[in-house]
N, C-alpha and C positions, 0 to 999 in steps of 0.2 A: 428224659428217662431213656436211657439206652436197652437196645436189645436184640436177642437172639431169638432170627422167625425158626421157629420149628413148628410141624404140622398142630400142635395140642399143645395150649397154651400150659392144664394142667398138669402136663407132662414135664416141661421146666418149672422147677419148683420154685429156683430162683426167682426168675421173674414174675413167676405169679403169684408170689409171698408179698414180692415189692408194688405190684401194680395193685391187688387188694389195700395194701396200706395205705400208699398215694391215693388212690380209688374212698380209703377213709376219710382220709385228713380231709379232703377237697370237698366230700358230700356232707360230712359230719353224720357220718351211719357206724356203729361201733363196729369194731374190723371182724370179727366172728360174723358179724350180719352180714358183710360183703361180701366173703367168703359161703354160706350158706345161700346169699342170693346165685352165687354162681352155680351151684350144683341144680339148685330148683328150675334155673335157668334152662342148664344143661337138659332137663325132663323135658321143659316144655320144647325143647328148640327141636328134640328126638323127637314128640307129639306131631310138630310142624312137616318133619321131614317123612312121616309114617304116611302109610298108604290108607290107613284108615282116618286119617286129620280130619275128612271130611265128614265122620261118623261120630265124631265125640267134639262136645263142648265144656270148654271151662269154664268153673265156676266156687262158689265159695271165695272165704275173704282173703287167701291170697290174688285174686282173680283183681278184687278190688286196688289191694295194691301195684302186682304188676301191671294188670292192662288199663285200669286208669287211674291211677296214680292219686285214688282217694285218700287213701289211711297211709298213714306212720308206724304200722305196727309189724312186726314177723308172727310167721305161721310155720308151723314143721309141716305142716297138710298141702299135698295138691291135690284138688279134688276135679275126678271128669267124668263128663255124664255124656252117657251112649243115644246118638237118634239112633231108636233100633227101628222104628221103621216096620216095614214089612218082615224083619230078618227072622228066620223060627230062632229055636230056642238053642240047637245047638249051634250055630253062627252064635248069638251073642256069647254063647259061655267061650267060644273059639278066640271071637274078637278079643275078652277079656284076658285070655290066657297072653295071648301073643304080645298085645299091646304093653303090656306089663312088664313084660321081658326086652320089649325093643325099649321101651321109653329109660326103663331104668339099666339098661348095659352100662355094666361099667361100676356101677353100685355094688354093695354086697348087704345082701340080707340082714336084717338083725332078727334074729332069730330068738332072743331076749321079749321082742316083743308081741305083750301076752296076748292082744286084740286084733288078732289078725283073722281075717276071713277071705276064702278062695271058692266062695260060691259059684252058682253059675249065672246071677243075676247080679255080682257084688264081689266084690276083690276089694282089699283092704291090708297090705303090707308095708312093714317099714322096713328101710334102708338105709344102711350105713355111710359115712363116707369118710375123706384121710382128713383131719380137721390139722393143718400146716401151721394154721395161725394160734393153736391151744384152745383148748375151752375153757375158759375158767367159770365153772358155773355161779360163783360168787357174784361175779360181772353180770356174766350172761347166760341167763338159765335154760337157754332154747339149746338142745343137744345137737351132735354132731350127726342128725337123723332126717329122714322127710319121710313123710307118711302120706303114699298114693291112694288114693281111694278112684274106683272108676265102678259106677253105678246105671245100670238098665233099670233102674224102678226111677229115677226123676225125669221129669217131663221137661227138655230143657229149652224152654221158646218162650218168650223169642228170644234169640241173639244175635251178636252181630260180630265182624272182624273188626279185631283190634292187631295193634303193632303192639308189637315184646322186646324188650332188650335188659339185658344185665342191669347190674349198677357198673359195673367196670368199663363198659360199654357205653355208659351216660357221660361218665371220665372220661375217656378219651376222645370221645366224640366234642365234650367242650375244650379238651386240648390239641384238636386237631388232628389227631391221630391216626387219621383213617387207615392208612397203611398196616397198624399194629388190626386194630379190626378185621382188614381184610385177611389179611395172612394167615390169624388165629380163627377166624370161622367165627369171631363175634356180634358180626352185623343184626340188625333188629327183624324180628320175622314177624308174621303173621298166625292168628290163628281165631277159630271163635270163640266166642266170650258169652255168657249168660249176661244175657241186658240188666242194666243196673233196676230197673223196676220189678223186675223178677226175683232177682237177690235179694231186694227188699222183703216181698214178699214170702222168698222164703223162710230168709231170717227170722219174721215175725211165726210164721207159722213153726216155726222149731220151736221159738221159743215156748207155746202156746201145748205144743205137743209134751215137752219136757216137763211143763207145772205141772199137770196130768198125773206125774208119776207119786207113790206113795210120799216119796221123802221131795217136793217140789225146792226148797231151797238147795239141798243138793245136786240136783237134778238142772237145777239151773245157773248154779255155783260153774257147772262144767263147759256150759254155753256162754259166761259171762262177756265172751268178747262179741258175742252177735250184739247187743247194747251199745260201745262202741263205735263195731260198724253202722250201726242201725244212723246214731246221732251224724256218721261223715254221709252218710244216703241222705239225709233231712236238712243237712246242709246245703243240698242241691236246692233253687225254688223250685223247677220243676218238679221234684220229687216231693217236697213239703206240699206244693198245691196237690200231687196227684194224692197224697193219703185222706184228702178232703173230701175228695168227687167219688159219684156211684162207681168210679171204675174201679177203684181201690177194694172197695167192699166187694164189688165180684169177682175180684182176682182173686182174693183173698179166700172167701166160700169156693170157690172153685178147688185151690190150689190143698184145703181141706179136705178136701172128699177125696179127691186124687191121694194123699197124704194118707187118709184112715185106709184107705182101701192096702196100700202098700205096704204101711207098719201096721206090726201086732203091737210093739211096746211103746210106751209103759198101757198096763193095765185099762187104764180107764181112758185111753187114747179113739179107742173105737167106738166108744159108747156117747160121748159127746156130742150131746145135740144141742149145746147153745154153748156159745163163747163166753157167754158172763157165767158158767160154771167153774171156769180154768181159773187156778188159786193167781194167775197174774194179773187177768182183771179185776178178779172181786178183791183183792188184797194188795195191790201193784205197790200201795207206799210202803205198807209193813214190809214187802216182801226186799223191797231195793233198800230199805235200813238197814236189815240183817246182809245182804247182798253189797253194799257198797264195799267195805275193806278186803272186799274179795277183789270189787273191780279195782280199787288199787293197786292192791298187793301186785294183782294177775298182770293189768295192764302198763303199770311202771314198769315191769319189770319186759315186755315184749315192745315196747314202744320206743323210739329214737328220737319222737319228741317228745315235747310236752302234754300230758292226756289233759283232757275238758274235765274239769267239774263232776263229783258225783252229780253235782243239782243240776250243771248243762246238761247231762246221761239222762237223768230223769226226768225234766222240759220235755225233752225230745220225743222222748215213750209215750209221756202222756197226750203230746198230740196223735200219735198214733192210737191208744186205748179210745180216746173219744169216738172213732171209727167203727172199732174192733167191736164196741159197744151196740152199736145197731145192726149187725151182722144177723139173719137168722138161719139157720143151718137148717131149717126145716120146712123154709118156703123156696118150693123152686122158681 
């Protein structure tokens, strides 16, 4: 592949029209994905380079995919959570303001989007970018958008450094390209990452949090992809043996209380004193019956492979609910 080094690779359009597409054909990732891995990229590589790196951890299920390469699915979300540490309270709303602005330079707001929040414990904005390659949402329904969240209310530990790099980055790197890398500032970085055990946990506890709410099928219709993720976590043995041992159950009642204390919603989120009240244990088959053509629909259409089985989806949960099941929320 020939080309022209200029400072910013997305700056020549040409050639970073053509090296997404090679960049497809070679990983077999649909070309709209390559392209949207780059920009999300672009977030975290600004994250790595900020002077606050040291104060925020990534995490959520693109974390899964970019820094360890669990899941096959896209995410419009980067999500990062603040050690706030000893900071008062205006440092964190400070940190939130700035980090927001450095990470995404270069984006432009979508200002369309209705769910935004610029609290002072909570930032939650989406951004636009120049999609070269089309969107055709027919194809590929994930928009030409990324939604930052960076959050002072999750407890983000443990975790650990991980390496990051593009997908176009992955390409050239098995085409020996290093050159093209170097020139364009595409090299692999570092950063911290929310431990895959903890992720676990939270997932579970979202989902736990969201049955809660009056209308629990909807409610959880919107979390469908924690399921998913949950089944590539259970895939791990260490992770399948950890949902078994006391450790699991006291992560879990921990990472609860932590949890009620910081959300109000839904309604009956706070009052919950035993986990076989939440409509996903006491009902977990009825509710993934009604739940399943959601997980298709939702996850065919974000995925670049092939998805598991509603019933592998469902296997998978139920060794977690056996757990969730002896949990009491009112023995310390």
């Amino acid at each position: 592949m020939e080309h022209t080094i200029k400072d910013s690779l997305y700056l020549d359009t040409e050639l970073f029209m053509e090296l997404v597409q090679t960049s497809s054909e070679d990983l077999k990732i649909p070309i709209q994905l390559i392209e949207k891995d780059y920009h999300i990229s672009r977030i975290l590589r600004a994250l790595s380079r900020s002077s606050y790196e040291s104060k925020i951890v990534f995490k959520g299920g693109t974390s899964l995919s970019k820094a360890y390469q669990l899941i096959d699915r896209f995410s419009e979300d980067v999500d990062f959570a603040v050690i706030s540490g000893d900071m008062s309270g205006n440092q964190v709303k400070i940190l939130l303001s700035n980090l927001m602005k450095e990470v995404t330079m270069g984006l432009t707001e979508d200002n369309t989007f209705s769910d935004i929040s610029k609290g002072s414990k909570y930032r939650k904005q989406a951004f636009s970018y120049t999609a070269y390659t089309g969107f055709d949402t027919s194809v590929n329904p994930v928009p030409a958008r990324i939604i930052v969240e960076i959050s002072a209310f999750a407890n983000p530990f443990p975790y650990e450094k991980r390496m990051i790099e593009p997908f176009v980055t992955t390409y050239l790197k098995k085409q020996k390209m290093e050159d093209v890398i170097e020139k364009y500032h595409l090299e692999p970085f570092e950063l911290n990452v929310l431990s895959l055990r903890q992720t676990l946990c939270e997932k579970i506890v979202s989902l736990i949090r969201f049955s809660m709410s009056e209308q629990p099928t909807a409610s959880l219709s919107s979390k469908i992809r924690h399921f998913y993720d949950l089944n590539a976590l259970l895939n791990i043995k260490e992770l399948e043996d950890y949902v078994c041992r006391k450790e699991f159950v006291r992560d879990i009642k921990i990472l609860v209380e932590h949890d009620q204390q910081a959300f109000d919603e839904p309604l009956g989120w706070k009052d919950l004193k035993d986990i076989n009240q939440s409509p996903l244990v006491v009902d977990f088959d009825h509710l993934w019956e009604i739940l399943t053509p959601k997980y298709v629909e939702n996850l065919s259409a974000i995925a670049y492979r092939d998805i598991p089985s509603s019933n592998t989806i469902k296997a998978s949960f139920l060794k977690i609910l056996k757990s969730l099941r002896e949990i009491d929320l009112t023995n310390e």
